[in-house]
C-alpha positions in Angstrom: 0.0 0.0 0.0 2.8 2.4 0.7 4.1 2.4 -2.9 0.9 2.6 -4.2 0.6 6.2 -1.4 3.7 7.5 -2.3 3.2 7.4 -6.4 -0.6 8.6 -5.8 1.1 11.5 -4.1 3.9 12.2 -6.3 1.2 12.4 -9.2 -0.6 14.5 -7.5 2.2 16.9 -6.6 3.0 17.0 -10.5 -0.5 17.4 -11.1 -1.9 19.9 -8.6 0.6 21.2 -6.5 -1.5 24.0 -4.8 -4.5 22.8 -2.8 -7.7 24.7 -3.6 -9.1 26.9 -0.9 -12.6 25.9 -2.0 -14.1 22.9 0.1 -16.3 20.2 -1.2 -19.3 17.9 -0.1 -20.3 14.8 -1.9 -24.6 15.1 -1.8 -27.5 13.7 -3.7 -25.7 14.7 -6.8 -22.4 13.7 -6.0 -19.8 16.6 -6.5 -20.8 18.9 -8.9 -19.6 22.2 -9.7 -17.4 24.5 -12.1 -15.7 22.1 -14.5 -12.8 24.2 -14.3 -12.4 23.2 -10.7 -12.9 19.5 -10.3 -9.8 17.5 -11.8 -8.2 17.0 -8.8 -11.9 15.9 -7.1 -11.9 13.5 -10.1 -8.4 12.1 -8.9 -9.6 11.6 -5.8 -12.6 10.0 -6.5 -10.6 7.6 -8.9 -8.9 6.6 -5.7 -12.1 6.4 -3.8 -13.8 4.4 -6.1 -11.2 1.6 -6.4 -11.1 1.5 -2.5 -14.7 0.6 -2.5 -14.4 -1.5 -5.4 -11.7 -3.6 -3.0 -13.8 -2.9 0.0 -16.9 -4.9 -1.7 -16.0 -7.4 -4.3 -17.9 -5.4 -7.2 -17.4 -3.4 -9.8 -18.1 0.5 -9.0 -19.6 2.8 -11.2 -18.5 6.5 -11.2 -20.8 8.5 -13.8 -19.5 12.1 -14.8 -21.8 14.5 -15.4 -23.6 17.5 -14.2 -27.4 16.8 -15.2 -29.7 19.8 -16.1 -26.5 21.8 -14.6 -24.7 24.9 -17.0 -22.5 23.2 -19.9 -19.6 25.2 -17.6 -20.2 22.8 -15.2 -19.7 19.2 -14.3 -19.2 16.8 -11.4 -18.7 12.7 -10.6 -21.6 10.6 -8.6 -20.6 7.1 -8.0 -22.4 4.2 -8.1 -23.0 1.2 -6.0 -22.9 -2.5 -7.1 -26.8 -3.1 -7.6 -26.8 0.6 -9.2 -27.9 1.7 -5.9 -26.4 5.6 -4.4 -23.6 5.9 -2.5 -23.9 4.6 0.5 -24.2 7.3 3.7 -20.7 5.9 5.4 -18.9 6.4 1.9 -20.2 9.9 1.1 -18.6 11.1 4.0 -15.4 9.1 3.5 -15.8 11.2 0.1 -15.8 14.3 1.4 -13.0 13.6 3.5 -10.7 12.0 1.2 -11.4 14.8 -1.2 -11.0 18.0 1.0 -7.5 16.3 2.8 -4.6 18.6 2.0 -1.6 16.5 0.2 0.6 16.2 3.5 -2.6 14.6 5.1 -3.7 11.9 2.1 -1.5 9.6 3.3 -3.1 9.1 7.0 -6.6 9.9 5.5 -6.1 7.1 2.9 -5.3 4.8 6.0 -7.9 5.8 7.8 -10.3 4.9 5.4 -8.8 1.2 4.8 -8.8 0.6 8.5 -12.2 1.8 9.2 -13.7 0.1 6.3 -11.8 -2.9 7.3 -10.5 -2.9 3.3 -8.6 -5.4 1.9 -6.1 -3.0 -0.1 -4.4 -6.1 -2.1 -8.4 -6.8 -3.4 -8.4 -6.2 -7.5 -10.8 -3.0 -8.2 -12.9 -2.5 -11.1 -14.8 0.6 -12.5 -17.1 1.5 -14.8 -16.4 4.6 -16.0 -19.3 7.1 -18.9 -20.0 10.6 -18.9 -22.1 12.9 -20.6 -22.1 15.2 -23.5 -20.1 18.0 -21.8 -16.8 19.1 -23.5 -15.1 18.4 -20.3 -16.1 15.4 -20.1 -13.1 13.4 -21.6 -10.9 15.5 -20.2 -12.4 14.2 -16.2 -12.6 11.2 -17.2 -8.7 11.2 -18.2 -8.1 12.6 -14.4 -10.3 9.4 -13.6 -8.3 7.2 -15.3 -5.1 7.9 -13.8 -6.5 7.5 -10.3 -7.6 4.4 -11.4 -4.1 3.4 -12.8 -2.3 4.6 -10.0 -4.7 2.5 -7.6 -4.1 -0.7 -10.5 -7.7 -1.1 -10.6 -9.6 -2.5 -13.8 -11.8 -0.1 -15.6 -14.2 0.5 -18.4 -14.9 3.2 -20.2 -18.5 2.7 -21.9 -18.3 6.6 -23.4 -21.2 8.4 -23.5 -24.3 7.3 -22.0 -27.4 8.6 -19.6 -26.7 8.3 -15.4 -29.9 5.6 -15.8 -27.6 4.1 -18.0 -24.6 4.0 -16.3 -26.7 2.3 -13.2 -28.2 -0.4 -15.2 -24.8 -1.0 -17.0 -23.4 -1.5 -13.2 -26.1 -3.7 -11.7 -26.1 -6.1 -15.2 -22.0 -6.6 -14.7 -22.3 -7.6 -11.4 -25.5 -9.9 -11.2 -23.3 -11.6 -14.4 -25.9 -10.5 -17.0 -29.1 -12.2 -15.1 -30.5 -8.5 -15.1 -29.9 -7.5 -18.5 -26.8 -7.2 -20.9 -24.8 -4.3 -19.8 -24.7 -2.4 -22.9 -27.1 0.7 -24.0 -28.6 -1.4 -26.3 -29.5 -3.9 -23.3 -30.9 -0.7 -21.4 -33.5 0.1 -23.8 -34.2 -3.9 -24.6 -35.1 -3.8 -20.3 -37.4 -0.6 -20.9 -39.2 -2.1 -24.2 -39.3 -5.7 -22.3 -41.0 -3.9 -19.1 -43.2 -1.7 -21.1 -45.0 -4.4 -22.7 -45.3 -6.8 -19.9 -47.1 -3.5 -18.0 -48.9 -2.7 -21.4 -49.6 -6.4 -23.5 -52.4 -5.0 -25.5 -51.5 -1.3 -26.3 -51.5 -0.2 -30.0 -48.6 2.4 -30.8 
């Protein structure tokens, strides 16, 4: 784990090497704000997202986009194994990890390992898709590195809806019994569920 610390930090350094004064809190949107402002959140929530990937067993999905938001902004949510939120205990682990100055990431990325009781020798993967936004691959670059840096398995399925993203997520790890994780399986779910509700309808 220490080697894996210590080249997280060095890329960081190289990366970022003033800490922004701006704080951050992981919500019902995830983190979301000025695009401009959110690589290094995007690095850390790389690193995040492989932790709980080891933490679980699962693949992680970690969706960048900014919704109905201004096309200057953007931000990450990530999502749980059965598409589910973020769970309560890992938002604020979020927050924590992603507000820590670079002298504290270290400790704070110890912290989080212990108090999860993590397994950090675990593989990791990710599922990575954004949106439209032109600074979309340009996050999801930041993400990738993270994820390198953490040696976690990853994805990148491009573009594709949040919905998307979650269904894509819960189909890899139920091993396809819910669907097949591609956008073309998502809208074969929603035309399979719409007839079962509606046998009869004429459209």
């Amino acid at each position: 784990m220490e080697a894996t610390v210590a080249a997280i930090v060095e890329e960081e350094r190289s990366r970022f090497p003033a800490s922004p004064a701006k704080k951050f809190a992981y919500g019902t949107a995830g983190f979301r704000d000025k695009a401009e402002l959110l690589d290094r959140v995007l690095f850390r929530v790389g690193i995040l997202a492989a932790l709980r990937s080891k933490c679980v067993g699962a693949t992680i999905g970690l969706m960048i986009t900014a919704s109905h938001n201004p096309i200057q902004d953007n931000g990450v949510k990530v999502v749980e194994p059965l598409g589910e939120m973020l769970v309560p205990q890992w938002e604020g682990l979020s927050t924590e990890l992603t507000n820590a100055s670079i002298e504290d990431l270290p400790s704070v990325l110890s912290s989080i390992v212990q108090s999860t009781r993590c397994d950090f020798h675990q593989p990791a993967k990710v599922a990575i898709a954004r949106d439209t936004r032109p600074s979309g691959p340009r996050l999801a670059a930041v993400l990738v590195k993270a994820l390198e840096l953490m040696k976690a398995e990853y994805t990148d399925y491009g573009i594709l809806t949040t919905p998307q993203l979650h269904y894509v997520v819960r189909c890899v790890n139920t091993n396809g019994a819910f669907g097949a994780p591609t956008e073309r399986g998502y809208y074969q779910k929603l035309a399979a569920a719409f007839h079962s509700l509606v046998p009869k309808a004429r459209y």
